[in-house]
gemmi code that builds the backbone of each chain (N, CA, C; Angstrom):
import gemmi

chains = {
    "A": [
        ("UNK", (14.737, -21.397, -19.847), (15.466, -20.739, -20.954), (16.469, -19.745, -20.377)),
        ("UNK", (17.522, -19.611, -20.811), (18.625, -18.427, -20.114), (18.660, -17.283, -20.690)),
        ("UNK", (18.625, -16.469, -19.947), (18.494, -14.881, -20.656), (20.071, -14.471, -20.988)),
        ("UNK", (19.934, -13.302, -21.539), (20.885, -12.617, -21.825), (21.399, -11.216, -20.967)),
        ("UNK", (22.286, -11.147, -21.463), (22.334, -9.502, -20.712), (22.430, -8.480, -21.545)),
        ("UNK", (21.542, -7.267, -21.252), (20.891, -5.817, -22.372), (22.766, -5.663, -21.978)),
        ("UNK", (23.064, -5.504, -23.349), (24.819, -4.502, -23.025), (24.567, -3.113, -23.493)),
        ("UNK", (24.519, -1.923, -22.914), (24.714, -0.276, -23.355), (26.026, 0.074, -23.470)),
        ("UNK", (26.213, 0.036, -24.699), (27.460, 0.106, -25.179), (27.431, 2.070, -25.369)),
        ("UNK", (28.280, 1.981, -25.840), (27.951, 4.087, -25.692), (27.924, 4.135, -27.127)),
        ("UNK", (27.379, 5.296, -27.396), (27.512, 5.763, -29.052), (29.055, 5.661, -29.770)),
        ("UNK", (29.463, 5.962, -28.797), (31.129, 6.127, -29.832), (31.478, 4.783, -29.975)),
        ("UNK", (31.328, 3.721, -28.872), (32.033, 2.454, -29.368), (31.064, 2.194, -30.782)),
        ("UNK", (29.458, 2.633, -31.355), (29.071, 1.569, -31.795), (28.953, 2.813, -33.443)),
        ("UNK", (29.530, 3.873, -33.476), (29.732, 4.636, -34.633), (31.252, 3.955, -35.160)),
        ("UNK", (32.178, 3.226, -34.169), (33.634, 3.094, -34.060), (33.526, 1.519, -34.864)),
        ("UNK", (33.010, 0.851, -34.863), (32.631, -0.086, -35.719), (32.706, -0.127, -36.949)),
        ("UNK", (33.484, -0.852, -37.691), (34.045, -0.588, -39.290), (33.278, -1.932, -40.035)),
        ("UNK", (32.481, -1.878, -40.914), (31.608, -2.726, -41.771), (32.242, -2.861, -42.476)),
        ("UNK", (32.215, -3.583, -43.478), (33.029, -4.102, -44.946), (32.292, -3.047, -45.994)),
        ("UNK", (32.445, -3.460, -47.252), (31.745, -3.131, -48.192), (30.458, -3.461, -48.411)),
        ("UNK", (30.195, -4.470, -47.837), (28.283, -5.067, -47.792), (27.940, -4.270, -46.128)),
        ("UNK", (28.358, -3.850, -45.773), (27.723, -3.146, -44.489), (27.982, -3.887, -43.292)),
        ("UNK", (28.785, -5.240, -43.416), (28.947, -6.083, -42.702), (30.116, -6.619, -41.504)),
        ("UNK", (29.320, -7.021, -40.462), (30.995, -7.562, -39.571), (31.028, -8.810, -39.067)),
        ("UNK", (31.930, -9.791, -38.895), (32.056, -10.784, -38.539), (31.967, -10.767, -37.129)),
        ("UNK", (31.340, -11.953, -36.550), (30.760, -12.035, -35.004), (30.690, -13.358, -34.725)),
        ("UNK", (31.766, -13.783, -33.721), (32.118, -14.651, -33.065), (31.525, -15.191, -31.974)),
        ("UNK", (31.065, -16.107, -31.766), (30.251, -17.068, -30.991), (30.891, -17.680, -30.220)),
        ("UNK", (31.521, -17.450, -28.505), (32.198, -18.199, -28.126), (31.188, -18.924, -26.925)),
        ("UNK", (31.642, -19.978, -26.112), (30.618, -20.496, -24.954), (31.436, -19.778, -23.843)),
        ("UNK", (30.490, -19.043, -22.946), (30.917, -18.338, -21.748), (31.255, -19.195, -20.987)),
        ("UNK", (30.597, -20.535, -20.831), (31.863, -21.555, -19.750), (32.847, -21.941, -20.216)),
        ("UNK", (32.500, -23.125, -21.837), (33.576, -23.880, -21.821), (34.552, -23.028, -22.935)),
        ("UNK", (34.278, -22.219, -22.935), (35.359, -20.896, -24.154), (35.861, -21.834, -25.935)),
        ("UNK", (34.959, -22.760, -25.847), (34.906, -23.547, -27.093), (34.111, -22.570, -28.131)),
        ("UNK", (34.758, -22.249, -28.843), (33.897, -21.343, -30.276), (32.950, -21.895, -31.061)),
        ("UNK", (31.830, -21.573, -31.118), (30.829, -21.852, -31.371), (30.269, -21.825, -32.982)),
        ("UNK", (30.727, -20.436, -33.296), (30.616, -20.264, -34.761), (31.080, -18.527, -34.960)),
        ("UNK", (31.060, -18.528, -36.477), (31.119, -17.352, -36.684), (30.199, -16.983, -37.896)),
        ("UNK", (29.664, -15.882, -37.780), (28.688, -15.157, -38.888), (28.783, -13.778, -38.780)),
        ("UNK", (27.810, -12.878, -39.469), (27.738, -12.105, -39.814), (26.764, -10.960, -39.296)),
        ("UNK", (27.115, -9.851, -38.692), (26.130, -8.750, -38.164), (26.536, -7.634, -39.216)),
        ("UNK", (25.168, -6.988, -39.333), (25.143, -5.651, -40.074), (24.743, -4.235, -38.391)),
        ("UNK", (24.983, -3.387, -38.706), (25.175, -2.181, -37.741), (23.462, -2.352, -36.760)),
        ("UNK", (22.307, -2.796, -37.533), (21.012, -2.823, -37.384), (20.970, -4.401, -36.159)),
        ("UNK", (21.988, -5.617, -36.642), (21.021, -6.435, -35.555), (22.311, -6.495, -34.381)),
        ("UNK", (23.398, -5.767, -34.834), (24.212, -5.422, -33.930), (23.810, -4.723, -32.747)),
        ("UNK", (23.014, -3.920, -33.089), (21.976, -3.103, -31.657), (20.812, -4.313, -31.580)),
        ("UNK", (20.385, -5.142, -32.265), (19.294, -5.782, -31.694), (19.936, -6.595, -30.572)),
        ("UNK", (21.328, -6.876, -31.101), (21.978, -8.057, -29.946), (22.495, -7.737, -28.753)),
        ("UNK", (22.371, -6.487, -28.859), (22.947, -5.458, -27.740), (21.660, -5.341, -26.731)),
        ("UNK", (20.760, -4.839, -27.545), (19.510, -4.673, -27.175), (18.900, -5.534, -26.355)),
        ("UNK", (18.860, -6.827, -27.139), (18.028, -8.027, -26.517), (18.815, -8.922, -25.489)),
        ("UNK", (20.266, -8.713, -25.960), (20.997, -9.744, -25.204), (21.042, -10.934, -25.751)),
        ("UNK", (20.461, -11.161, -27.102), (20.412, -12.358, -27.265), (21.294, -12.101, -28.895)),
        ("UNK", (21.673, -13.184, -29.669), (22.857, -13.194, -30.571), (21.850, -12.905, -32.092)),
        ("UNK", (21.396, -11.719, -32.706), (20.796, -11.797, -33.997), (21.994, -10.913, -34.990)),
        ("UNK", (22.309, -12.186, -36.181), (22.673, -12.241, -37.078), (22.292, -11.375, -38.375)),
        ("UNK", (22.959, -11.137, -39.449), (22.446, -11.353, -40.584), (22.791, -12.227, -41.805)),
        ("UNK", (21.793, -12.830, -42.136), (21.650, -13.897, -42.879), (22.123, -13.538, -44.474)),
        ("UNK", (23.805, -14.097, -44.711), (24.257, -13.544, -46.405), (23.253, -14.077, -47.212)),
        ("UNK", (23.097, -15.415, -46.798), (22.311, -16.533, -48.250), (20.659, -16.003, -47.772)),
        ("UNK", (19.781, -15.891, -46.961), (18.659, -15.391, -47.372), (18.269, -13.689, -47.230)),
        ("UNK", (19.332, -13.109, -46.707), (19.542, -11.533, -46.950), (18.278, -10.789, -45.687)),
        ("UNK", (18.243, -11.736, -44.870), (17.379, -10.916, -43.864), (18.023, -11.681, -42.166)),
        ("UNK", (17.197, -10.554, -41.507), (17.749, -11.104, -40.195), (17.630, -12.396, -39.447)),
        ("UNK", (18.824, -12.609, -38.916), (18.770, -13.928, -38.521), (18.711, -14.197, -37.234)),
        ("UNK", (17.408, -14.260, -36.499), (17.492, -14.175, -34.885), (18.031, -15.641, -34.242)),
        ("UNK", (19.113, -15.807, -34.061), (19.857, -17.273, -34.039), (18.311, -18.034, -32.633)),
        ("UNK", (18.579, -19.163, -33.307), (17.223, -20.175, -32.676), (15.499, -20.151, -32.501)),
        ("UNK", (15.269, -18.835, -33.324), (13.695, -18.695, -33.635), (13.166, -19.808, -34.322)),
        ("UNK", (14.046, -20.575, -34.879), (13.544, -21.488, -36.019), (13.764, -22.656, -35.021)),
        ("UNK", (15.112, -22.887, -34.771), (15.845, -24.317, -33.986), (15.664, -24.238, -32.707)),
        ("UNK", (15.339, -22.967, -32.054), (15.292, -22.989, -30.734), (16.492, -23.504, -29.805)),
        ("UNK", (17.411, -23.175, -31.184), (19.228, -22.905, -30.418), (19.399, -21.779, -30.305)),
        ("UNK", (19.251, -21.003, -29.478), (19.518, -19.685, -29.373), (20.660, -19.555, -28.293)),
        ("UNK", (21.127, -18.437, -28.615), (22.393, -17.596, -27.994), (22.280, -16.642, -27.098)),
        ("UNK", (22.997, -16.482, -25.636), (21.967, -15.371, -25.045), (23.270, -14.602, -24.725)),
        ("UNK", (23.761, -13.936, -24.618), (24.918, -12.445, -24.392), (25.486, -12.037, -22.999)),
        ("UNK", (26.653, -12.585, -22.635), (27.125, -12.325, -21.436), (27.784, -11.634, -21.864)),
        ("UNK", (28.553, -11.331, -22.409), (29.841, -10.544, -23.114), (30.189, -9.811, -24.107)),
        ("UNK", (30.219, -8.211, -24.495), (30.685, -8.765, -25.805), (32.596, -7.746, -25.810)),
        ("UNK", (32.879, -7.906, -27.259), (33.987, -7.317, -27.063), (34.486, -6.899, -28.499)),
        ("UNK", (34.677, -5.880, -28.804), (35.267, -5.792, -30.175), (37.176, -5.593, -30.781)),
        ("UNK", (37.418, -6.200, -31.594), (38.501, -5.966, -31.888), (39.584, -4.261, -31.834)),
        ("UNK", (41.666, -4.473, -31.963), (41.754, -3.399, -32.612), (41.477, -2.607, -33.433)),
        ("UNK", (41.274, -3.329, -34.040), (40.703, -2.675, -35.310), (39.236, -2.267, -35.379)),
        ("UNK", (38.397, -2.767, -34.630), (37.126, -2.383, -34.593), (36.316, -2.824, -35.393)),
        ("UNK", (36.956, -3.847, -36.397), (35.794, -4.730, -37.198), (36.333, -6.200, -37.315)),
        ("UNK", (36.196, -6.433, -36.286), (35.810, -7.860, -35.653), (35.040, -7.825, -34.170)),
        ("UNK", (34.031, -8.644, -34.169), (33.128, -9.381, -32.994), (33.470, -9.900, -31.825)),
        ("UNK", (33.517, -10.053, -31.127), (33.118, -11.293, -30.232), (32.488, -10.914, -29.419)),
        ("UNK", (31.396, -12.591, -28.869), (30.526, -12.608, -27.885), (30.738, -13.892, -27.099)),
        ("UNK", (30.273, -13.509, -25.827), (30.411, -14.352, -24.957), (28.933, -15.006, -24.691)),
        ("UNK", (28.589, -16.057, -24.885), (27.210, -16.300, -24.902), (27.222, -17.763, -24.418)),
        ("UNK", (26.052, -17.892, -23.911), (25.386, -19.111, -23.585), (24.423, -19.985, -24.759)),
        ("UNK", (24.738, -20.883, -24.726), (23.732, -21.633, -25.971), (22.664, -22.565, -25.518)),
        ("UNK", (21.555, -22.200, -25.777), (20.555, -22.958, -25.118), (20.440, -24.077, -26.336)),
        ("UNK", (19.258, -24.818, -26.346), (19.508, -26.271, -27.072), (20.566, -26.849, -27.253)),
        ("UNK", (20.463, -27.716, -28.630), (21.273, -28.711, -28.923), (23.101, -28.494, -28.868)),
        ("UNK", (23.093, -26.972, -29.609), (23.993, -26.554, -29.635), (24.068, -25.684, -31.011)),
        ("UNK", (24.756, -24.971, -31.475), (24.917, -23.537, -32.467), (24.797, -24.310, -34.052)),
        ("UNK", (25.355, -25.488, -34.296), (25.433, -26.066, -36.003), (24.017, -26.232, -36.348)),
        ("UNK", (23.656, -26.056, -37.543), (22.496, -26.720, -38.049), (22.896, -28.075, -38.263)),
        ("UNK", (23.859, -28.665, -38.514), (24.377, -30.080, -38.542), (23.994, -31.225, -37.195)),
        ("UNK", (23.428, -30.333, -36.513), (23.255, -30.907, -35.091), (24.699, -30.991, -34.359)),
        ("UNK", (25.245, -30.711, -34.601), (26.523, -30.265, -33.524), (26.753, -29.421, -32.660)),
        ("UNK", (27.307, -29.223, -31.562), (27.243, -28.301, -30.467), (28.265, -26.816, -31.314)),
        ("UNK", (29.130, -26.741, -32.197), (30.068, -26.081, -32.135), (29.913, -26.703, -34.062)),
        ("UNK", (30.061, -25.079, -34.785), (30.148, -25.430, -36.412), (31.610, -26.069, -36.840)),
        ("UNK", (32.599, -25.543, -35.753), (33.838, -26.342, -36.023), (34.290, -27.109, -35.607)),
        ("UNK", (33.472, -28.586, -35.886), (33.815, -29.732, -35.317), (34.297, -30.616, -36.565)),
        ("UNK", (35.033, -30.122, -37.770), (35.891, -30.911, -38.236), (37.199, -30.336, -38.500)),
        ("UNK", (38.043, -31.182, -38.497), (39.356, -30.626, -38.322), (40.312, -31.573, -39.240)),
        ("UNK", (41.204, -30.272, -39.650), (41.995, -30.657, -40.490), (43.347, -31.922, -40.592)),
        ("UNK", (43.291, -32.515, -41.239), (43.864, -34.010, -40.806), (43.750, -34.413, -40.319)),
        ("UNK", (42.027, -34.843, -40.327), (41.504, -36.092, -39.418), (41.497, -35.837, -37.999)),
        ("UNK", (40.873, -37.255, -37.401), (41.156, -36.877, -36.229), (42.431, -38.066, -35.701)),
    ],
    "B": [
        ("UNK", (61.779, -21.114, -27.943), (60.654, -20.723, -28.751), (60.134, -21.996, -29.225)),
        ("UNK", (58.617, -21.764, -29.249), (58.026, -23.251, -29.041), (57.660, -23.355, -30.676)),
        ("UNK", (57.094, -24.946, -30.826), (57.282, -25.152, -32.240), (55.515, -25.987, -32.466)),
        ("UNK", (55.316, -25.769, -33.526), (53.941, -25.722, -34.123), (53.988, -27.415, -34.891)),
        ("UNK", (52.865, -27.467, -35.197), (52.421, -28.945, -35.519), (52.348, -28.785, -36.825)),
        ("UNK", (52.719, -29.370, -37.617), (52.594, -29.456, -39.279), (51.393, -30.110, -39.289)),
        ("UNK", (50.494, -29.948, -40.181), (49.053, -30.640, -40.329), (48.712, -31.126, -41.514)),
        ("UNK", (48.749, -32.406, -41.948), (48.689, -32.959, -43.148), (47.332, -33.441, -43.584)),
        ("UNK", (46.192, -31.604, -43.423), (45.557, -32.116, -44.496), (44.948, -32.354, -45.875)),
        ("UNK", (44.157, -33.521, -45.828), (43.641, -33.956, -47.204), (43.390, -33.057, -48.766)),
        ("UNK", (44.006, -33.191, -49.442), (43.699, -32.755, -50.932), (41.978, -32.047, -50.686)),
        ("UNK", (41.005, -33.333, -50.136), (39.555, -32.579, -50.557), (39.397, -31.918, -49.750)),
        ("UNK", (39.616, -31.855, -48.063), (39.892, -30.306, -47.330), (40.110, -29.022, -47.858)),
        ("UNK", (41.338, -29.240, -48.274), (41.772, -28.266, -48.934), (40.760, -27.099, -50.189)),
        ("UNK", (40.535, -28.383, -50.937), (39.840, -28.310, -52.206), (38.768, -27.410, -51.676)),
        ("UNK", (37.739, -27.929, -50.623), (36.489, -27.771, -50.040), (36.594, -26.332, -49.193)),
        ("UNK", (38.036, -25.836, -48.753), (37.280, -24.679, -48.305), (36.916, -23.527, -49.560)),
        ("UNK", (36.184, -22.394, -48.842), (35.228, -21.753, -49.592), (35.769, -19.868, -49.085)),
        ("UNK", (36.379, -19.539, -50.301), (37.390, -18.567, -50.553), (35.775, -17.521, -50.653)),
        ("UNK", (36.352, -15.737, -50.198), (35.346, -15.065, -50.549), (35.963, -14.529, -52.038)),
        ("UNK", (34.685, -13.771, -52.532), (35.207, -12.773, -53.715), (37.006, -12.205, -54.121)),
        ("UNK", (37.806, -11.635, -53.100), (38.779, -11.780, -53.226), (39.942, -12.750, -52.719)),
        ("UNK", (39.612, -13.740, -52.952), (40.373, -15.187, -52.318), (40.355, -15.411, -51.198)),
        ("UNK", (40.061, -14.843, -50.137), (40.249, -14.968, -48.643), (39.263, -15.487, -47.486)),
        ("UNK", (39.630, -16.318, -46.565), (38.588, -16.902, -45.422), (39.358, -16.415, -44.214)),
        ("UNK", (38.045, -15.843, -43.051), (38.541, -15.131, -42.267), (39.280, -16.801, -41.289)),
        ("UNK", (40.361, -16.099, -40.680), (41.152, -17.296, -39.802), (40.918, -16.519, -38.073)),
        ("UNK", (40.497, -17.557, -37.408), (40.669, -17.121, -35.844), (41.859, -17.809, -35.217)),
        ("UNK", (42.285, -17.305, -34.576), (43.265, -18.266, -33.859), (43.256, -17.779, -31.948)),
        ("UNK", (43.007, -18.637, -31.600), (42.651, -19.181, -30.278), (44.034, -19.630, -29.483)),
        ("UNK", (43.827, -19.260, -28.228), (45.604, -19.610, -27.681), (44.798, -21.289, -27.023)),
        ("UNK", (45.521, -22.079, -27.544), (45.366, -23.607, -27.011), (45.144, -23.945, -25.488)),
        ("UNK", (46.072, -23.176, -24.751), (45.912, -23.500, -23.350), (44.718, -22.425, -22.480)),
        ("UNK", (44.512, -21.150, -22.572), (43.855, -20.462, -22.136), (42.287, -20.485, -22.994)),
        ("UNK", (42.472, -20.686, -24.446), (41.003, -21.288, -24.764), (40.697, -19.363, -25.053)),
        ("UNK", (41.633, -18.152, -24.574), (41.347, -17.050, -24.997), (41.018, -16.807, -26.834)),
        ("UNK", (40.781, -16.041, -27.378), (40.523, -15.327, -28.580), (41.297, -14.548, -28.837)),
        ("UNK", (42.716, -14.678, -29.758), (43.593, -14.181, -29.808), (43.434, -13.324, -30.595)),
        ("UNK", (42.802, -13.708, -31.696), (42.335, -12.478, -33.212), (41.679, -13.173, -34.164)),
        ("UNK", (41.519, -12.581, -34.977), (40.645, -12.552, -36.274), (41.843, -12.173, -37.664)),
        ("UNK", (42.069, -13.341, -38.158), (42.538, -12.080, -39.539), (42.411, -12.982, -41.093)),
        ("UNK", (43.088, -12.686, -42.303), (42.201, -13.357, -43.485), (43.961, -13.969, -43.879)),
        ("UNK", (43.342, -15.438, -44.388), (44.338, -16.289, -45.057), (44.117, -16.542, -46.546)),
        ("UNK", (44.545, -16.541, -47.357), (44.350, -17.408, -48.695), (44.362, -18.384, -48.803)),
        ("UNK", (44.747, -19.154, -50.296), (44.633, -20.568, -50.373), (46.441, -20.908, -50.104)),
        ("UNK", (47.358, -19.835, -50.207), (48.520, -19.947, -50.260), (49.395, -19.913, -48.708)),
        ("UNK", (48.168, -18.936, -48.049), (49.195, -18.798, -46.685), (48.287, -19.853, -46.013)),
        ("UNK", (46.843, -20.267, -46.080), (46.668, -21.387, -45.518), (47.783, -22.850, -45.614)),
        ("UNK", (47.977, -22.976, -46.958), (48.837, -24.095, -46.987), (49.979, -23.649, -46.162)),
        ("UNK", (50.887, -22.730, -46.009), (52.093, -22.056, -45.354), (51.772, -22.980, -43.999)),
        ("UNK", (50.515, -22.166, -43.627), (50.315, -22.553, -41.944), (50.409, -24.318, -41.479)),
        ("UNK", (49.483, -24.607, -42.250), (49.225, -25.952, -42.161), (50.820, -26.638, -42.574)),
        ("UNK", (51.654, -26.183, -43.557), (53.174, -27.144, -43.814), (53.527, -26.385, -42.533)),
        ("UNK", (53.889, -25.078, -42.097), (54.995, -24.551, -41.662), (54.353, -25.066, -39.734)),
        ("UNK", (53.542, -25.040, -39.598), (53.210, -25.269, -38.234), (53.408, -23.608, -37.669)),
        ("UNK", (52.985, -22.667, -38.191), (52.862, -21.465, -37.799), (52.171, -20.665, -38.387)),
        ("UNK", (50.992, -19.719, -38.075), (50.003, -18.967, -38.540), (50.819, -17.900, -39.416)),
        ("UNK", (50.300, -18.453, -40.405), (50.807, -17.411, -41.779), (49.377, -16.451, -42.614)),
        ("UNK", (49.224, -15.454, -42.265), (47.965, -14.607, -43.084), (48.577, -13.589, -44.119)),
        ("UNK", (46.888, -13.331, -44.791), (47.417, -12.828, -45.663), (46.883, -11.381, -45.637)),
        ("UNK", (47.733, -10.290, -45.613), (47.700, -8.684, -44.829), (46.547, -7.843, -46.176)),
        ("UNK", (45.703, -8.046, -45.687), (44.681, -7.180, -46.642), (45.316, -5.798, -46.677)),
        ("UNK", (45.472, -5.127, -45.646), (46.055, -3.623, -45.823), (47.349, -3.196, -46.678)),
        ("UNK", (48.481, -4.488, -46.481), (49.835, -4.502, -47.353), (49.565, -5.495, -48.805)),
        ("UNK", (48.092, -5.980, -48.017), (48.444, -6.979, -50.127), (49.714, -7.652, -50.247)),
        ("UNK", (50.021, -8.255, -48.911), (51.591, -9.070, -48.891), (51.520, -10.371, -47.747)),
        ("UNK", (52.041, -11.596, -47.837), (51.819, -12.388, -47.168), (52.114, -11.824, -45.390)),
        ("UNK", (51.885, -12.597, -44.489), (52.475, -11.602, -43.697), (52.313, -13.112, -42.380)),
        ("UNK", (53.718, -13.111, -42.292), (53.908, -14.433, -41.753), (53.970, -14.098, -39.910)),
        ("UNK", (53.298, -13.996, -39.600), (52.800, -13.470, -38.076), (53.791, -13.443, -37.213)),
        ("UNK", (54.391, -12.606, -36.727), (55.790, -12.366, -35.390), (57.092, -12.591, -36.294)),
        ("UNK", (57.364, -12.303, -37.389), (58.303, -12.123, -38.197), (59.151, -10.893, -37.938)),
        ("UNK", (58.767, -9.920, -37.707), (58.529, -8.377, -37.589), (58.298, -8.165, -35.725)),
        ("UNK", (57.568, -8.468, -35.425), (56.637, -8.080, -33.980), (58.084, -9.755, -32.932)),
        ("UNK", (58.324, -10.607, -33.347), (58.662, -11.886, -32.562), (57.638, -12.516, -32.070)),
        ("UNK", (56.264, -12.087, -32.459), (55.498, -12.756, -31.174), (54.589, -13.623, -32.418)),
        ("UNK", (55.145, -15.020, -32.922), (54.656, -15.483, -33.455), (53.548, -16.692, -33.084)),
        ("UNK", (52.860, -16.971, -33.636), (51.572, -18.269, -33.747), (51.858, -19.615, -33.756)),
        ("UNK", (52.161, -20.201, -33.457), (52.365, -22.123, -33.138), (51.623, -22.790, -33.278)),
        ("UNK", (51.021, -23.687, -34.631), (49.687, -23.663, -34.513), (49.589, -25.469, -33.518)),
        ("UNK", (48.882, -25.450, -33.415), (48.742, -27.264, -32.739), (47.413, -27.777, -33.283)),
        ("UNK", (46.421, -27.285, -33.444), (45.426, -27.955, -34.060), (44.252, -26.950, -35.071)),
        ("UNK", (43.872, -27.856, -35.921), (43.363, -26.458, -36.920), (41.587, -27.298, -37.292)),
        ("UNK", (40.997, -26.486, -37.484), (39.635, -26.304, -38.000), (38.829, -26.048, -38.743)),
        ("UNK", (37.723, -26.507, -39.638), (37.304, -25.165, -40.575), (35.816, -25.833, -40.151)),
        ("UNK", (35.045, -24.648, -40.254), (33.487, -24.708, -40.033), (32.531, -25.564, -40.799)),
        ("UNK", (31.055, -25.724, -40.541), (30.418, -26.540, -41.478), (29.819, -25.813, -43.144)),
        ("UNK", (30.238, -24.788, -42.878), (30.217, -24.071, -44.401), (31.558, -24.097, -44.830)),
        ("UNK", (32.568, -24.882, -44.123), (33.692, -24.379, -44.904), (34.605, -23.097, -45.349)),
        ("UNK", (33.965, -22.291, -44.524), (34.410, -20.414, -44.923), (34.573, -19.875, -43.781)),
        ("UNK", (35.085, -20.276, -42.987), (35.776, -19.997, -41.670), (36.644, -21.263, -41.218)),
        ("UNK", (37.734, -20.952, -40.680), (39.003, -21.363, -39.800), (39.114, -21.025, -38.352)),
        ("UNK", (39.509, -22.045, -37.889), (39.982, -22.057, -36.145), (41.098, -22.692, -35.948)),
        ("UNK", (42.162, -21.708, -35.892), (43.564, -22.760, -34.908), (43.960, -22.455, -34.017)),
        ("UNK", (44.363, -23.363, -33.475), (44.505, -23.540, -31.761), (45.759, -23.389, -31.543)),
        ("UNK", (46.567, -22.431, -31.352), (47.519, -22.084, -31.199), (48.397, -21.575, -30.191)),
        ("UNK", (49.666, -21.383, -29.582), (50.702, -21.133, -28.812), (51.323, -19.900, -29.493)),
        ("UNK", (50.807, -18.916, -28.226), (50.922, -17.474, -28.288), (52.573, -17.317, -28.019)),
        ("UNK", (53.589, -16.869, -28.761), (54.558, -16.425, -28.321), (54.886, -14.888, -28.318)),
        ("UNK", (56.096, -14.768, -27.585), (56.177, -13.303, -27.073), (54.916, -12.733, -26.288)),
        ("UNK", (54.602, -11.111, -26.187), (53.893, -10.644, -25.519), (52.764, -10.929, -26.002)),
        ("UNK", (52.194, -11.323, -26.737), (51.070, -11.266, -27.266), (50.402, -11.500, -28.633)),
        ("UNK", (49.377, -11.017, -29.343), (48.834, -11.344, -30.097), (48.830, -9.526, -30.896)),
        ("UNK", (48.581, -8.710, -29.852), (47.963, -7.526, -30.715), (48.823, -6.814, -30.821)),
        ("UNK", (49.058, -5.867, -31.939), (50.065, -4.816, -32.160), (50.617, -3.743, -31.178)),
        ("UNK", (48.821, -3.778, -30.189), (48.964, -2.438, -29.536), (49.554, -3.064, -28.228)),
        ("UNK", (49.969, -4.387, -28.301), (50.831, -4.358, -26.913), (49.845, -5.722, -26.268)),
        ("UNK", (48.459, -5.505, -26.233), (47.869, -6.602, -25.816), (48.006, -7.739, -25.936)),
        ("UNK", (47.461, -8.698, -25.106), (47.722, -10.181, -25.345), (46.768, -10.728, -26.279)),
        ("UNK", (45.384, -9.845, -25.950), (44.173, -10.336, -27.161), (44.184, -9.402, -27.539)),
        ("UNK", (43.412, -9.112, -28.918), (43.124, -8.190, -30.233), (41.627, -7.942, -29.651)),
        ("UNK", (40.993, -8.930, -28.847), (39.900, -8.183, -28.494), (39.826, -8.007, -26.847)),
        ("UNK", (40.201, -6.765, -26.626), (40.614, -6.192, -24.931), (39.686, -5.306, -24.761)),
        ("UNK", (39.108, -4.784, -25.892), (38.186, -3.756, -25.520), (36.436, -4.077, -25.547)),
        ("UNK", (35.591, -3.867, -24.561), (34.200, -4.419, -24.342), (33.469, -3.659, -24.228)),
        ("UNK", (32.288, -3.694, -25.073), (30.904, -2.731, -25.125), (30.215, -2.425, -23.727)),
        ("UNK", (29.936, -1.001, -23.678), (29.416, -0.874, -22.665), (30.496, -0.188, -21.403)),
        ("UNK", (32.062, -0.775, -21.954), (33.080, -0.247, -20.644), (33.394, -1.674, -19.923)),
        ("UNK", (33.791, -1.415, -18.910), (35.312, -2.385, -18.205), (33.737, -2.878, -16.715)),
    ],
}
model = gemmi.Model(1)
for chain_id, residues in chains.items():
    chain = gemmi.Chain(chain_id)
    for i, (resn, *xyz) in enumerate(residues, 1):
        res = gemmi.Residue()
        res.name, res.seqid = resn, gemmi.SeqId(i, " ")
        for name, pos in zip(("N", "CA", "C"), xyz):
            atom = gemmi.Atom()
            atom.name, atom.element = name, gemmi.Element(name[0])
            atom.pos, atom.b_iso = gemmi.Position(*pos), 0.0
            res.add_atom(atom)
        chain.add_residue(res)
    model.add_chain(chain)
structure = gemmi.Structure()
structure.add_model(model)
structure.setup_entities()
């Protein structure tokens, strides 16, 4: 299984973080080798330190309203080489490794594997 | 100045993506050749179509509440070449040709330059 890396981010980057109106920020899933984007979802300020914490990618879940530790269930999990936040400070990204199949519940490696006008 | 791909797609594409509360799906756009993470920002159903006819990343400026047709203003516009939307349908990926300096206001080439934890 591939670990992650604990990131200690400092207090100011993680007070500097701008949530929406649901408390929320978008968090980008990229693959640390092949830089193919993986997905995007949703962190609240709480699993934003868990992902920091653990190194590994936990979400929060809009449609069942609790945390979403990506691959506890699928055992696709995400593990944290990177992360990086926007100018603005409310946008995501992570640099991560994907263990299993790959990040879709569709069974796909990558949630954006359809594309607009065909292929 | 390089030129963007018109993308002709389908009526039920279209139909099928999945707008939030105030009309908008967040759009990433990715530089095509470097595979970098250029930014994050929100399109409608109106500047999506823009992008997809015009072959250039057209969003829509939550802060001005005005379309805001990317390097209009700045020169450093979006080219798109290939476009995406996720398996929920409520996220976008286009693969795009970074012109001018960059992507970010503050001068950068990515919008996300800055990383938790420090350099």
């Amino acid at each position: 299984m591939p670990t992650g890396v604990k990131i200690a981010a400092t207090p100011e980057q993680l007070a500097g973080v701008k949530y929406d109106a649901d408390g929320l920020v978008p968090a980008i899933a990229q693959d640390v080798r092949t830089k193919d984007i993986l997905m995007m979802a949703w962190m609240n300020a709480d699993t934003l330190r868990m992902t920091l914490d653990e190194g590994r990618m936990v979400y929060w879940s809009r449609s069942r309203q609790k945390v979403w530790r990506k691959g506890d269930t699928s055992g696709d999990g995400q593990y944290v080489h990177e992360a990086y936040y926007d100018c603005d400070a409310d946008v995501l990204l992570f640099l991560v490794e994907q263990d299993g199949k790959g990040a879709c519940h569709t069974g796909e490696y990558s949630c954006f594997h359809r594309r607009f006008g065909g292929e």
